[in-house]
PDB file of N, CA, C and O in Angstrom:
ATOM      1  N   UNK A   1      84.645 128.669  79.676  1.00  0.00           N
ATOM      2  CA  UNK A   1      85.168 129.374  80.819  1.00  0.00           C
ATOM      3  C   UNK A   1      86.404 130.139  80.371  1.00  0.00           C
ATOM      4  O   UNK A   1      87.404 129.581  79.919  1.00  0.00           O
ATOM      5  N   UNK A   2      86.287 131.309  80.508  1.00  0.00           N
ATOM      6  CA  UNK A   2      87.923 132.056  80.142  1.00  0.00           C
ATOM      7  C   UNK A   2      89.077 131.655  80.838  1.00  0.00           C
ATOM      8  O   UNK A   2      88.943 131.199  81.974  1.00  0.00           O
ATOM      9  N   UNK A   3      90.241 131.762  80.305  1.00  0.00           N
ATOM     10  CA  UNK A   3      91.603 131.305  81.073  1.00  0.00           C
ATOM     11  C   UNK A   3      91.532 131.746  82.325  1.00  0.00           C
ATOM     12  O   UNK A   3      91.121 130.907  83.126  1.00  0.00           O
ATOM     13  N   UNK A   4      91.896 133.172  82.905  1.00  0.00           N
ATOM     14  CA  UNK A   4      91.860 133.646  83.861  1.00  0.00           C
ATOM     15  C   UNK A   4      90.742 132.740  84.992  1.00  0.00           C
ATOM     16  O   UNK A   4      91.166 132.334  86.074  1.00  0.00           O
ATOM     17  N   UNK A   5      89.505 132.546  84.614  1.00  0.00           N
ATOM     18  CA  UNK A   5      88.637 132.367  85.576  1.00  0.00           C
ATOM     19  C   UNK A   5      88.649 130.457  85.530  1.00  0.00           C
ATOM     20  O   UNK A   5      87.748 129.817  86.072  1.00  0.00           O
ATOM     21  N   UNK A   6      89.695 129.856  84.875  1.00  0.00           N
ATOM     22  CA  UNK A   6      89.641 128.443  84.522  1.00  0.00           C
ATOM     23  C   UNK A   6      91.009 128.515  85.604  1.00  0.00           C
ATOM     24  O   UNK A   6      90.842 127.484  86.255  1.00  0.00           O
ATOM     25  N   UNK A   7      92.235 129.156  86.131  1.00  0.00           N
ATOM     26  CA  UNK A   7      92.930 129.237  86.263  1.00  0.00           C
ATOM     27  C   UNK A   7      92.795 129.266  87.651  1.00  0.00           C
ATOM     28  O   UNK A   7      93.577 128.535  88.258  1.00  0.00           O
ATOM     29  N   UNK A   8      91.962 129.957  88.346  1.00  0.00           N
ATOM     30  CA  UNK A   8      91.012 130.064  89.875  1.00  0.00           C
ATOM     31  C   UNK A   8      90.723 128.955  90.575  1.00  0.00           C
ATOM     32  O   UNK A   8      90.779 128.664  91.770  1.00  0.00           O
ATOM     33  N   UNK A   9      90.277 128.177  89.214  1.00  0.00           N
ATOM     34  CA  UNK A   9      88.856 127.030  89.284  1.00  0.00           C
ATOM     35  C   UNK A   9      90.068 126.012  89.932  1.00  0.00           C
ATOM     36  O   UNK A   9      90.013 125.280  90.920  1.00  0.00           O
ATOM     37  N   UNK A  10      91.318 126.298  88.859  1.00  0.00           N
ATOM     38  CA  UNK A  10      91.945 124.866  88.655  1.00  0.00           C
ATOM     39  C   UNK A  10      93.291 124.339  89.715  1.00  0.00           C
ATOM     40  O   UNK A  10      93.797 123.238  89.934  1.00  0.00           O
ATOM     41  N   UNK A  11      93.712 126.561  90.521  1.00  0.00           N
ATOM     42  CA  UNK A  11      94.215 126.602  91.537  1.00  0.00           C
ATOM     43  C   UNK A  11      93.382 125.654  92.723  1.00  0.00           C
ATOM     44  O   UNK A  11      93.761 124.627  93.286  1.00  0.00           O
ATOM     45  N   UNK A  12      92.052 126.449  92.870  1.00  0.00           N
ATOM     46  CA  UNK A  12      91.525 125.770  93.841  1.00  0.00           C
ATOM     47  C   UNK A  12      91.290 123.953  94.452  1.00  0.00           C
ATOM     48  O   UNK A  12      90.990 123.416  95.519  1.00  0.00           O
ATOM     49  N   UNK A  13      91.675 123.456  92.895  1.00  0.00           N
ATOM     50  CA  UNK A  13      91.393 121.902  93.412  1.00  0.00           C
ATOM     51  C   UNK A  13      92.616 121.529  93.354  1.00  0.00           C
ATOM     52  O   UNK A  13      92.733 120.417  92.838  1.00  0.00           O
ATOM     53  N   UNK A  14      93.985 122.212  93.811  1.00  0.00           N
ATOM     54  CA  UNK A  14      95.290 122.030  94.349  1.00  0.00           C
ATOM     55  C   UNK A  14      95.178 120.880  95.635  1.00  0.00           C
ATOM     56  O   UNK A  14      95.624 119.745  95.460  1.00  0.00           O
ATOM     57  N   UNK A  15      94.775 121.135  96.463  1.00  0.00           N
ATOM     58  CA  UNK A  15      94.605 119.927  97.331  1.00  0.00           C
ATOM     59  C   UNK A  15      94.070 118.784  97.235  1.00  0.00           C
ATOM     60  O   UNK A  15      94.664 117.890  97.838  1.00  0.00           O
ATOM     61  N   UNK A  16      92.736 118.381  96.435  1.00  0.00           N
ATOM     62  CA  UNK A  16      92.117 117.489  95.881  1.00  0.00           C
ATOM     63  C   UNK A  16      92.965 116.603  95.376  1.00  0.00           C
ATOM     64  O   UNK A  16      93.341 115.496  95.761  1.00  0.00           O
ATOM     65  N   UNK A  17      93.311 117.548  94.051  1.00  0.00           N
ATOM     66  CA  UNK A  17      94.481 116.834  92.933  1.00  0.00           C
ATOM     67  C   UNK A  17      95.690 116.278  93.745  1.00  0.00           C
ATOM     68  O   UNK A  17      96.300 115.314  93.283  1.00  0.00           O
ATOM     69  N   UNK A  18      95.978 116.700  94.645  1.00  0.00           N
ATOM     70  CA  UNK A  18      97.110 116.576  95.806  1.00  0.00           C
ATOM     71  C   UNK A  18      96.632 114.884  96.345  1.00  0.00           C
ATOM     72  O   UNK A  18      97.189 113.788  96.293  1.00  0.00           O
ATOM     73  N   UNK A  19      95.596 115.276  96.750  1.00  0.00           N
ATOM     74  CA  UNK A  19      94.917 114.237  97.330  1.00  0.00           C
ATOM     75  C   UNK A  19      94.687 112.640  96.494  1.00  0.00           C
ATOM     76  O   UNK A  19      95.136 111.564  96.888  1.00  0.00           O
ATOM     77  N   UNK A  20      94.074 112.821  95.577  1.00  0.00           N
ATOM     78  CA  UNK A  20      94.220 111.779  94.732  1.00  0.00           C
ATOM     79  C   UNK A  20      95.477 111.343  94.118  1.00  0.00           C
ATOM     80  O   UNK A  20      95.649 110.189  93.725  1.00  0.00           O
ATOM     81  N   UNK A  21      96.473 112.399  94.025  1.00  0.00           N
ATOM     82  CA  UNK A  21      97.432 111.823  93.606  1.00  0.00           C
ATOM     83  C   UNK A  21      97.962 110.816  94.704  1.00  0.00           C
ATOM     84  O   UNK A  21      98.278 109.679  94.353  1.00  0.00           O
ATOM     85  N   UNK A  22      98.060 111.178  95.927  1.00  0.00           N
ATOM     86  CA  UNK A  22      98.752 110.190  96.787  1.00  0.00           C
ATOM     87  C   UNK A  22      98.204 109.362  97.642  1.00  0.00           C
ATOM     88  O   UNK A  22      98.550 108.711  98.628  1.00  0.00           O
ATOM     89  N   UNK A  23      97.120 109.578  96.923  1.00  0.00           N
ATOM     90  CA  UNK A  23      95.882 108.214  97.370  1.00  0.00           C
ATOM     91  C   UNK A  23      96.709 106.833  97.329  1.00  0.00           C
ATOM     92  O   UNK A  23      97.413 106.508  96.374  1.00  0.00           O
ATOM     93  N   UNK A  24      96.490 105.901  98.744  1.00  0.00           N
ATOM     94  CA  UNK A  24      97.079 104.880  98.997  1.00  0.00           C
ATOM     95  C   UNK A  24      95.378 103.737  99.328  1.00  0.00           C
ATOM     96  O   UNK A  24      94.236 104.124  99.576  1.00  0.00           O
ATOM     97  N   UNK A  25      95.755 102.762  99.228  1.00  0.00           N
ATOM     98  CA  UNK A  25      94.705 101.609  99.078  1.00  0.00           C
ATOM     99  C   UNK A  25      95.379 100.036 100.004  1.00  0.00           C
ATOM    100  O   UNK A  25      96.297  99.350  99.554  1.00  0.00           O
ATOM    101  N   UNK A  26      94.818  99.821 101.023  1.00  0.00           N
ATOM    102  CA  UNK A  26      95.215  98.558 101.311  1.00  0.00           C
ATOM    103  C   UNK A  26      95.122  97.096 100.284  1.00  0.00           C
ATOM    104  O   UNK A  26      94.055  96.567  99.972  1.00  0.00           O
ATOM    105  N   UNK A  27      95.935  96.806 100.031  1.00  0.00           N
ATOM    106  CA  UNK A  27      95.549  95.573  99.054  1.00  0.00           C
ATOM    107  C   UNK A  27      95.113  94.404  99.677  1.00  0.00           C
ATOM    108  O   UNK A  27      95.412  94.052 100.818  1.00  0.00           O
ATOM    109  N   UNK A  28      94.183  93.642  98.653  1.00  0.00           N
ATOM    110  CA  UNK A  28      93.808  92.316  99.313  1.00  0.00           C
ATOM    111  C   UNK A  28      93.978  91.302  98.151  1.00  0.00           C
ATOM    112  O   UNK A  28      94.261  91.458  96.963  1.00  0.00           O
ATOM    113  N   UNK A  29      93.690  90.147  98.950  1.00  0.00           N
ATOM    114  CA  UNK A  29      94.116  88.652  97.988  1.00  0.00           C
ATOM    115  C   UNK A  29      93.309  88.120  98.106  1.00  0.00           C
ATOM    116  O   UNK A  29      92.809  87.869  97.009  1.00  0.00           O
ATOM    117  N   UNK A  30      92.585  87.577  99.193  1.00  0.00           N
ATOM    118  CA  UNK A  30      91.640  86.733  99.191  1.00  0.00           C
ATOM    119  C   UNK A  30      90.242  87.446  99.082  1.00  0.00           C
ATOM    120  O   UNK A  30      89.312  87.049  98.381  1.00  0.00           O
ATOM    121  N   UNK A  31      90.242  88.162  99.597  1.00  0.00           N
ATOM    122  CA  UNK A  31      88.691  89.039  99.688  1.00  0.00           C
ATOM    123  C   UNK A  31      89.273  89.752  98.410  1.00  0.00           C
ATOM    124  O   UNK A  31      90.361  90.058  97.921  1.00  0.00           O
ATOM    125  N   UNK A  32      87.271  89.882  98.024  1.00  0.00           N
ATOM    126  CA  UNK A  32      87.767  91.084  96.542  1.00  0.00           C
ATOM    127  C   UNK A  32      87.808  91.986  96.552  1.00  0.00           C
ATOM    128  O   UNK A  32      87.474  92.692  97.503  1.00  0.00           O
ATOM    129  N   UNK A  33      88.266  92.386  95.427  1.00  0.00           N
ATOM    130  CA  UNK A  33      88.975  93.661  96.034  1.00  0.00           C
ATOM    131  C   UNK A  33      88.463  94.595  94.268  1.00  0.00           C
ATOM    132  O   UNK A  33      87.703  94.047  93.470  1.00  0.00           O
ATOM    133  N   UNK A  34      89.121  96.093  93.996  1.00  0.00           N
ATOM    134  CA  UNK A  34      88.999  96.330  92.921  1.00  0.00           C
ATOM    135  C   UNK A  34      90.060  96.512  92.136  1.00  0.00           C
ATOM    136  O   UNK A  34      91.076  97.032  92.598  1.00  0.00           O
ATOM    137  N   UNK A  35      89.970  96.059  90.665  1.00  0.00           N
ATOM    138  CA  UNK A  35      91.165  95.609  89.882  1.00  0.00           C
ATOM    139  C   UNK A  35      92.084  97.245  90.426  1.00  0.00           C
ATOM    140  O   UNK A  35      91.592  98.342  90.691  1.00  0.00           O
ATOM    141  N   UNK A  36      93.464  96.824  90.430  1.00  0.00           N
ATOM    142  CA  UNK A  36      94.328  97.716  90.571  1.00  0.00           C
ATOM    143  C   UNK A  36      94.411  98.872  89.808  1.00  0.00           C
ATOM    144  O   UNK A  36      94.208 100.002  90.253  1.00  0.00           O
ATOM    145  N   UNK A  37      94.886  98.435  87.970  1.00  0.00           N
ATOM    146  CA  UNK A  37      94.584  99.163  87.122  1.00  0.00           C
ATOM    147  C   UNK A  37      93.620 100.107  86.876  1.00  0.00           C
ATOM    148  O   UNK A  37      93.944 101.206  86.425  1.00  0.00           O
ATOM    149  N   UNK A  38      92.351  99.795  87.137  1.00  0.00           N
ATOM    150  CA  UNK A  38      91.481 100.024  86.863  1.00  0.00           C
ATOM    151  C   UNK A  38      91.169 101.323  87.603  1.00  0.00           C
ATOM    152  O   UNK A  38      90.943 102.372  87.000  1.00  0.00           O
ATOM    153  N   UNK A  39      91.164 101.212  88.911  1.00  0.00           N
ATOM    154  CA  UNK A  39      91.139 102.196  90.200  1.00  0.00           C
ATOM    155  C   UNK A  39      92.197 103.459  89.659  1.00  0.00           C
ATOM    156  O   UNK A  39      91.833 104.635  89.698  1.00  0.00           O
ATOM    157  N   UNK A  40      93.260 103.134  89.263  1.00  0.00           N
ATOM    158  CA  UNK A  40      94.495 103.733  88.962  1.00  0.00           C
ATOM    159  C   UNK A  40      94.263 104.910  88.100  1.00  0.00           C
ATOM    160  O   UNK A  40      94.682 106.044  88.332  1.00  0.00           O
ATOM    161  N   UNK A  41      93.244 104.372  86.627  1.00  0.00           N
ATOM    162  CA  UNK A  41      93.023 104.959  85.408  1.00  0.00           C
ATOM    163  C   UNK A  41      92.032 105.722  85.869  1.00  0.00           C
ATOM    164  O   UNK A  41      92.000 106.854  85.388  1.00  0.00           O
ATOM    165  N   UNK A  42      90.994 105.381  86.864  1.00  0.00           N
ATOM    166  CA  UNK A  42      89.796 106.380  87.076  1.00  0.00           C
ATOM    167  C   UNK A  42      90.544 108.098  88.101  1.00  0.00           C
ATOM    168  O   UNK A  42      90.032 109.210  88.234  1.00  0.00           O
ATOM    169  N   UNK A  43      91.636 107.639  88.517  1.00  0.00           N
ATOM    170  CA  UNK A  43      92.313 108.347  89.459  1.00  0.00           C
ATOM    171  C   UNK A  43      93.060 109.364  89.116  1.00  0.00           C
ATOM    172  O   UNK A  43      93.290 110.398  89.742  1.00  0.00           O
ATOM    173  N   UNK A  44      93.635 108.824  87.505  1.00  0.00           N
ATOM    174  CA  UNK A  44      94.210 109.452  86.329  1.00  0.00           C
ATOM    175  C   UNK A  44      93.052 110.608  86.130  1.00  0.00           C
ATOM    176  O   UNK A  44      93.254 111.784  86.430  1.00  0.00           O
ATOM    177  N   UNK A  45      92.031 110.205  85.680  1.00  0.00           N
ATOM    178  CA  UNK A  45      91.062 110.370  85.247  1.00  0.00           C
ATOM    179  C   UNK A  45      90.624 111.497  85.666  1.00  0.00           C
ATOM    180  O   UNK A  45      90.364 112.519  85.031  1.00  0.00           O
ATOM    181  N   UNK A  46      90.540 111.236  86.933  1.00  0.00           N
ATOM    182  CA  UNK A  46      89.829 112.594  87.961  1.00  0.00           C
ATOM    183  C   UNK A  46      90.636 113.864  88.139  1.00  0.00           C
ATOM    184  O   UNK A  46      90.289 115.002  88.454  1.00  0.00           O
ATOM    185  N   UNK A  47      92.129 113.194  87.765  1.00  0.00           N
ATOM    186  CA  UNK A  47      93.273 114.725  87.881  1.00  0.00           C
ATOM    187  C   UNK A  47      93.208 115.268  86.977  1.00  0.00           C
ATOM    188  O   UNK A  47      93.227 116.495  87.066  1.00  0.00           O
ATOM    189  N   UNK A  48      93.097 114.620  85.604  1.00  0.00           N
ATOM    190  CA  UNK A  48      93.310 115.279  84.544  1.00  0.00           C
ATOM    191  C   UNK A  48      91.948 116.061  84.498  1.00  0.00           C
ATOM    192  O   UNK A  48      91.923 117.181  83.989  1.00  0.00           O
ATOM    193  N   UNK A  49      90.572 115.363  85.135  1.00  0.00           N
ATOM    194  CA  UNK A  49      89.439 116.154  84.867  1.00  0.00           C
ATOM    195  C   UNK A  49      89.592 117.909  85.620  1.00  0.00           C
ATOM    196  O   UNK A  49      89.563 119.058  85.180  1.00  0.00           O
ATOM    197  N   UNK A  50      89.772 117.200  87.072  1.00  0.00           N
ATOM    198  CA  UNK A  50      90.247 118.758  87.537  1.00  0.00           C
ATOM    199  C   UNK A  50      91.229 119.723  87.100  1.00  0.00           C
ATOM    200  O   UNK A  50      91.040 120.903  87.399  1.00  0.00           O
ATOM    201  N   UNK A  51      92.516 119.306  86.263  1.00  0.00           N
ATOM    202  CA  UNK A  51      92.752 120.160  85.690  1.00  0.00           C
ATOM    203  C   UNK A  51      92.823 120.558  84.697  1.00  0.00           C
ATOM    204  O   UNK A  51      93.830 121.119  84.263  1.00  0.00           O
ATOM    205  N   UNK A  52      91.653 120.355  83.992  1.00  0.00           N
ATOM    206  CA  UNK A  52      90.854 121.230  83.132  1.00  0.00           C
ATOM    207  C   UNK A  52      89.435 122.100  83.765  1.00  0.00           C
ATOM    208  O   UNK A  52      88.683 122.784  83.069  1.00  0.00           O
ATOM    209  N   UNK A  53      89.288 121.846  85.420  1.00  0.00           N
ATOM    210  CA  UNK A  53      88.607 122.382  85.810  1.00  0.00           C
ATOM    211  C   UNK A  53      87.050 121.696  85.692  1.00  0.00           C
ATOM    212  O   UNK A  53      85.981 122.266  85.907  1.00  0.00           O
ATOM    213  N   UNK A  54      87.182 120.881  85.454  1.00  0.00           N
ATOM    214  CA  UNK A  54      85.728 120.100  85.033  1.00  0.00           C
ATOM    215  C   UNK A  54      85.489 119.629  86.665  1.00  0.00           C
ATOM    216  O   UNK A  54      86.317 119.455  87.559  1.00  0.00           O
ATOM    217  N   UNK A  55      84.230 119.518  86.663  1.00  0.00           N
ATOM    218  CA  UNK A  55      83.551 118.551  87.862  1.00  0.00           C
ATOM    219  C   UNK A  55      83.658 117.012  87.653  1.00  0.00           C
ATOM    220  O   UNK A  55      83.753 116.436  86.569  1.00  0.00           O
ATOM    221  N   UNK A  56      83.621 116.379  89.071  1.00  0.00           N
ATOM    222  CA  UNK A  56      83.821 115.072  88.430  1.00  0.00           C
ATOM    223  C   UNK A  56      83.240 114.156  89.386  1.00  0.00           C
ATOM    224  O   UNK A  56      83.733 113.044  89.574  1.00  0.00           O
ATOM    225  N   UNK A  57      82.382 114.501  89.901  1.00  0.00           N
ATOM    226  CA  UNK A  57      80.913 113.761  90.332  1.00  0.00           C
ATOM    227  C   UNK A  57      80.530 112.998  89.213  1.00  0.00           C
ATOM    228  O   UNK A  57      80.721 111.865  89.656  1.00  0.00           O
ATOM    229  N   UNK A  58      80.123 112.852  88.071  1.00  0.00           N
ATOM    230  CA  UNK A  58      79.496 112.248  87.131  1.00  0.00           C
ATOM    231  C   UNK A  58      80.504 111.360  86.943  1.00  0.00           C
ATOM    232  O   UNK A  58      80.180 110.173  86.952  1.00  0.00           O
ATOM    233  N   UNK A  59      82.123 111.751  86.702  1.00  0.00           N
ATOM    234  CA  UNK A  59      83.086 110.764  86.581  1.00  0.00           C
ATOM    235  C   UNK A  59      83.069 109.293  87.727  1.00  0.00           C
ATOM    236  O   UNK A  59      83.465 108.165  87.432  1.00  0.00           O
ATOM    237  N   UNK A  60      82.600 109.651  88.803  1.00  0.00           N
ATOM    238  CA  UNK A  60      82.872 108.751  90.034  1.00  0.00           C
ATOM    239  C   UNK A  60      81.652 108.167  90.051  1.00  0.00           C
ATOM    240  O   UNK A  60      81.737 106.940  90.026  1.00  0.00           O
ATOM    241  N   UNK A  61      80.131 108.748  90.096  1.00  0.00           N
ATOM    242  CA  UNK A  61      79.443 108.048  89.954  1.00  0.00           C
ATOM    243  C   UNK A  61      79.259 107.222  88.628  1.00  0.00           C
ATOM    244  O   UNK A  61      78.246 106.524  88.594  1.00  0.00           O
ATOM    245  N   UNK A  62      79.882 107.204  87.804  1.00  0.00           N
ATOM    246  CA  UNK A  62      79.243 106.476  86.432  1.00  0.00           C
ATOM    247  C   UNK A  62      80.157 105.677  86.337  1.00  0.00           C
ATOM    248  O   UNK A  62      79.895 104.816  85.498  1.00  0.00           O
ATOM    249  N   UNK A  63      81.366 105.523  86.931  1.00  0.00           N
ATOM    250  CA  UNK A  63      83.248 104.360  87.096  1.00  0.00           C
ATOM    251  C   UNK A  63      82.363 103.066  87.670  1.00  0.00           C
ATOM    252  O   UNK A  63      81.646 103.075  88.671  1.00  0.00           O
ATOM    253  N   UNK A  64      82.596 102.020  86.819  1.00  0.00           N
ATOM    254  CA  UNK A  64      82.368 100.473  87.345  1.00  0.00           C
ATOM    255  C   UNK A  64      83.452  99.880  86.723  1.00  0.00           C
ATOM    256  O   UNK A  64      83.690  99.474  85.586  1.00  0.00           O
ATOM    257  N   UNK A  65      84.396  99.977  88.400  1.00  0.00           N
ATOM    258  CA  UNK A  65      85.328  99.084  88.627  1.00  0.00           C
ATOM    259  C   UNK A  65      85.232  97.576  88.965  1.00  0.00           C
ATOM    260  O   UNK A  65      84.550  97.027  89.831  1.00  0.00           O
ATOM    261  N   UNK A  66      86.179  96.991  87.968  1.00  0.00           N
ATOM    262  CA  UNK A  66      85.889  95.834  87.983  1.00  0.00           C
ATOM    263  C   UNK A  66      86.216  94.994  89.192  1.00  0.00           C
ATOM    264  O   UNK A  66      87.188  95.420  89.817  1.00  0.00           O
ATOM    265  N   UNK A  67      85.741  94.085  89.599  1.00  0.00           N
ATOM    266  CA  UNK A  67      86.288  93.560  91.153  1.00  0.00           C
ATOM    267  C   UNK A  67      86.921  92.159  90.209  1.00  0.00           C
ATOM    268  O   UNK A  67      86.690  91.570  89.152  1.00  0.00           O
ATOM    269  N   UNK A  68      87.902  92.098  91.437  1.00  0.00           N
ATOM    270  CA  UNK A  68      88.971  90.722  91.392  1.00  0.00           C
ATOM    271  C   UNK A  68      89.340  90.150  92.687  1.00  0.00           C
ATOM    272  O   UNK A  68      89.586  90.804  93.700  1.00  0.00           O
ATOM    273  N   UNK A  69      89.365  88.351  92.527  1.00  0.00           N
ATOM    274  CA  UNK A  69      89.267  87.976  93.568  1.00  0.00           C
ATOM    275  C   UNK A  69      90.382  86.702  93.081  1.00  0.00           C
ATOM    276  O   UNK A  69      90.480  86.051  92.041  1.00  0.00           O
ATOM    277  N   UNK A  70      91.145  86.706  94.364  1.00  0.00           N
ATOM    278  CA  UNK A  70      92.099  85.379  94.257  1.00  0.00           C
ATOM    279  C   UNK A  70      93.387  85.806  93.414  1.00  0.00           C
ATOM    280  O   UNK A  70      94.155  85.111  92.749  1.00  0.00           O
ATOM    281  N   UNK A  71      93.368  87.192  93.666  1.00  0.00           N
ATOM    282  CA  UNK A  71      94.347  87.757  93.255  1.00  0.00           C
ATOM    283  C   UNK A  71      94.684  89.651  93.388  1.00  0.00           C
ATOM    284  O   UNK A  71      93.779  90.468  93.224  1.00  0.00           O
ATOM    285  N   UNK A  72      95.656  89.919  93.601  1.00  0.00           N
ATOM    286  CA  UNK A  72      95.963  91.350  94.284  1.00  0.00           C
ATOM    287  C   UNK A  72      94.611  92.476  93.632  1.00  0.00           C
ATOM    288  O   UNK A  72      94.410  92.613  92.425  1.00  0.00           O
ATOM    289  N   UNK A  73      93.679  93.298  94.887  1.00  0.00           N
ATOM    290  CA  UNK A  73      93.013  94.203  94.392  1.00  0.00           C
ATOM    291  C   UNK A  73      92.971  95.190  95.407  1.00  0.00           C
ATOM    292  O   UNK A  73      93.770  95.037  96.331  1.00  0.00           O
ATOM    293  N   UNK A  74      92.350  95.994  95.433  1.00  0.00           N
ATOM    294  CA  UNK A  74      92.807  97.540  95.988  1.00  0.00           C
ATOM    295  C   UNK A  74      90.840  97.276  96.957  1.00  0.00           C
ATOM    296  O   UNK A  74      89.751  96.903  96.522  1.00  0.00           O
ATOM    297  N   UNK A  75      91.272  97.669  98.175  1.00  0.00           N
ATOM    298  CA  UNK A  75      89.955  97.186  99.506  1.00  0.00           C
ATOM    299  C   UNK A  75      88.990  98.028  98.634  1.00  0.00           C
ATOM    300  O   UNK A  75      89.301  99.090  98.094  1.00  0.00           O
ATOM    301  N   UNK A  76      87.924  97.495  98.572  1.00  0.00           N
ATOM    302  CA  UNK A  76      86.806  98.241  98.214  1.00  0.00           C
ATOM    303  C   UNK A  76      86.092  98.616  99.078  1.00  0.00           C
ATOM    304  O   UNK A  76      85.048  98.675  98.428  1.00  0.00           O
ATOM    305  N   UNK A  77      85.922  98.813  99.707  1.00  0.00           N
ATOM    306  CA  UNK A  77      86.130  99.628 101.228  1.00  0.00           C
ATOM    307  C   UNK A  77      86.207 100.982 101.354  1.00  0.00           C
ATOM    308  O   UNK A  77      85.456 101.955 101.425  1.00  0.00           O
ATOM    309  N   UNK A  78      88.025 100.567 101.358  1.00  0.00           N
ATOM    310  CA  UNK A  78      88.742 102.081 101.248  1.00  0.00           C
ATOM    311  C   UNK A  78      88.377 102.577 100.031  1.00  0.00           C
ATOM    312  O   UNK A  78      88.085 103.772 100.095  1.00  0.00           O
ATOM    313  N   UNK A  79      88.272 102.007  98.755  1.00  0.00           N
ATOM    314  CA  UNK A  79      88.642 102.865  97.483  1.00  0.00           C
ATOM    315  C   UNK A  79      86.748 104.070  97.609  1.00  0.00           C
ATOM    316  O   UNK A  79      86.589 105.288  97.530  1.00  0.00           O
ATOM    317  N   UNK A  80      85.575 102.740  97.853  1.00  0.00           N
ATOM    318  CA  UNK A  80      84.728 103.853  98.000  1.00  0.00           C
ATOM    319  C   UNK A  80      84.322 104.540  98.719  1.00  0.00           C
ATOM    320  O   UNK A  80      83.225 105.037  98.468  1.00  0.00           O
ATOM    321  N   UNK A  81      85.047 104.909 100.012  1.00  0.00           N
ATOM    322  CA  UNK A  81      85.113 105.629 100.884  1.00  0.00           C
ATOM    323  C   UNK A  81      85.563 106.820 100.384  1.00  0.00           C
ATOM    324  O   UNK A  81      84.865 107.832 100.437  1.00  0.00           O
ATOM    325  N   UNK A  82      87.093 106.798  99.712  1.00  0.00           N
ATOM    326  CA  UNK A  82      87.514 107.684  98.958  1.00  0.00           C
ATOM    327  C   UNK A  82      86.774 108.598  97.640  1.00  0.00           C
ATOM    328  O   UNK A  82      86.645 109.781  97.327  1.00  0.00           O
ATOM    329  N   UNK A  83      86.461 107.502  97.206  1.00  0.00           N
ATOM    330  CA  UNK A  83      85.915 108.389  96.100  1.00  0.00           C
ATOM    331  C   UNK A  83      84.556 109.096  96.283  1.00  0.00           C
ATOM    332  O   UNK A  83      84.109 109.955  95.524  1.00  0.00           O
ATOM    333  N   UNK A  84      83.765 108.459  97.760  1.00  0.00           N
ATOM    334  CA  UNK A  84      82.477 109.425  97.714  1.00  0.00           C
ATOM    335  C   UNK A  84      83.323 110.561  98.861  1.00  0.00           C
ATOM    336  O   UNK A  84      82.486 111.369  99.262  1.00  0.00           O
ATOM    337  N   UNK A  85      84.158 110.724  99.231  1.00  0.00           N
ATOM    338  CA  UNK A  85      85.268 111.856 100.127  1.00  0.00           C
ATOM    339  C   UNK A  85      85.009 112.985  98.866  1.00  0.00           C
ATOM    340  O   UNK A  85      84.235 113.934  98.744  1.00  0.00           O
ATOM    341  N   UNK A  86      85.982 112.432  98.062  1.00  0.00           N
ATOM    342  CA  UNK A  86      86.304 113.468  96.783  1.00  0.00           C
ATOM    343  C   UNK A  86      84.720 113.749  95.808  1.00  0.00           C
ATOM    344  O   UNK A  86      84.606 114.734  95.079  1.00  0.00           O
ATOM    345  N   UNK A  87      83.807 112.891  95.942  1.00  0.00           N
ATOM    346  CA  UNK A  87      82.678 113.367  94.993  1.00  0.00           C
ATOM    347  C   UNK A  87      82.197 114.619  96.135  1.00  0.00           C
ATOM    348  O   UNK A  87      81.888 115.664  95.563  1.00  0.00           O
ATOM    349  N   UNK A  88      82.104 114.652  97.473  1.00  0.00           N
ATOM    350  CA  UNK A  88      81.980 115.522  98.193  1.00  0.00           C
ATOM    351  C   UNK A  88      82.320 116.801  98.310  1.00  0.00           C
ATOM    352  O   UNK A  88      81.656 117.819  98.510  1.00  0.00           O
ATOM    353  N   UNK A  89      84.044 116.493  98.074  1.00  0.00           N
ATOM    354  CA  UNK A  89      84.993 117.571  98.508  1.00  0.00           C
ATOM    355  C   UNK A  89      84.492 118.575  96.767  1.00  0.00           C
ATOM    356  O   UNK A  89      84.190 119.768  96.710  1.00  0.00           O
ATOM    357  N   UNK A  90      84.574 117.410  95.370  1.00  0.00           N
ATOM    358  CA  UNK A  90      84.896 118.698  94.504  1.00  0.00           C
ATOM    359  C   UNK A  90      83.620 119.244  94.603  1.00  0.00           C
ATOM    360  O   UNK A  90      82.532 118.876  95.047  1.00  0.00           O
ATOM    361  N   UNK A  91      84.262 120.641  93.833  1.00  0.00           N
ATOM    362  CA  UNK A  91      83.391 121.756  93.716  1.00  0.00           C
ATOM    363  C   UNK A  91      82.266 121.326  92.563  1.00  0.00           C
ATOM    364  O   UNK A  91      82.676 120.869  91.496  1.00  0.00           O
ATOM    365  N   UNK A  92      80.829 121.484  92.804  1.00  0.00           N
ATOM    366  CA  UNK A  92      79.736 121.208  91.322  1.00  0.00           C
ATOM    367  C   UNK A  92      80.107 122.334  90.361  1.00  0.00           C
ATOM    368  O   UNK A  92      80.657 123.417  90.562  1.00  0.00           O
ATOM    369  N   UNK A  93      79.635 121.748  89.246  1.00  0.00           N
ATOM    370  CA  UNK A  93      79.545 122.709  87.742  1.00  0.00           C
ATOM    371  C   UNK A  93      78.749 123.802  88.376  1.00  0.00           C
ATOM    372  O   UNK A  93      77.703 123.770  89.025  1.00  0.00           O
ATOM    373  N   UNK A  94      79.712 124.999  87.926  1.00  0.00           N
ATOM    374  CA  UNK A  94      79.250 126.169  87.993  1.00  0.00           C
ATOM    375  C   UNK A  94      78.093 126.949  86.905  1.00  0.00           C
ATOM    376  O   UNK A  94      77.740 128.110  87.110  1.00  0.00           O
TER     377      UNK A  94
END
């Protein structure tokens, strides 16, 4: 993809990237939940993918987060609510 037209791509997922960055997660203890870290790095993951402009459907569907129980994890619930939001929202490979 040339700069100029990578530069479009990478304006446009300004809100997304927005979005995941300040992605919040109810935590749980007793119910399981998904490891904290883990959620964190795929989240990393997805910003840095968008800004390089990449799609990242394949990133979200192919992430197996590990679940943890009897100790602090992020609602799995919310987290895949979120992430099929954003497999939605980004834009497919052009």
């Amino acid at each position: 993809m040339p700069p100029d037209e990578r530069a479009v791509v990478t304006e446009s997922y300004g809100d997304l990237v927005e979005e995941i960055t300040n992605a919040q997660f109810t935590p749980t203890r007793i119910r399981e939940g998904y490891d904290m870290g883990a959620v964190d790095d795929l989240l990393d993951g997805l910003v840095a993918a968008l800004g390089r402009g990449e799609p990242v459907a394949d990133l979200i569907e192919s992430a197996q987060l590990p679940v943890v129980a009897w100790r602090e994890g992020y609602s799995k619930v919310e987290v895949d609510a979120f992430l099929e939001r954003i497999r939605r929202s980004a834009p497919a490979p052009g």
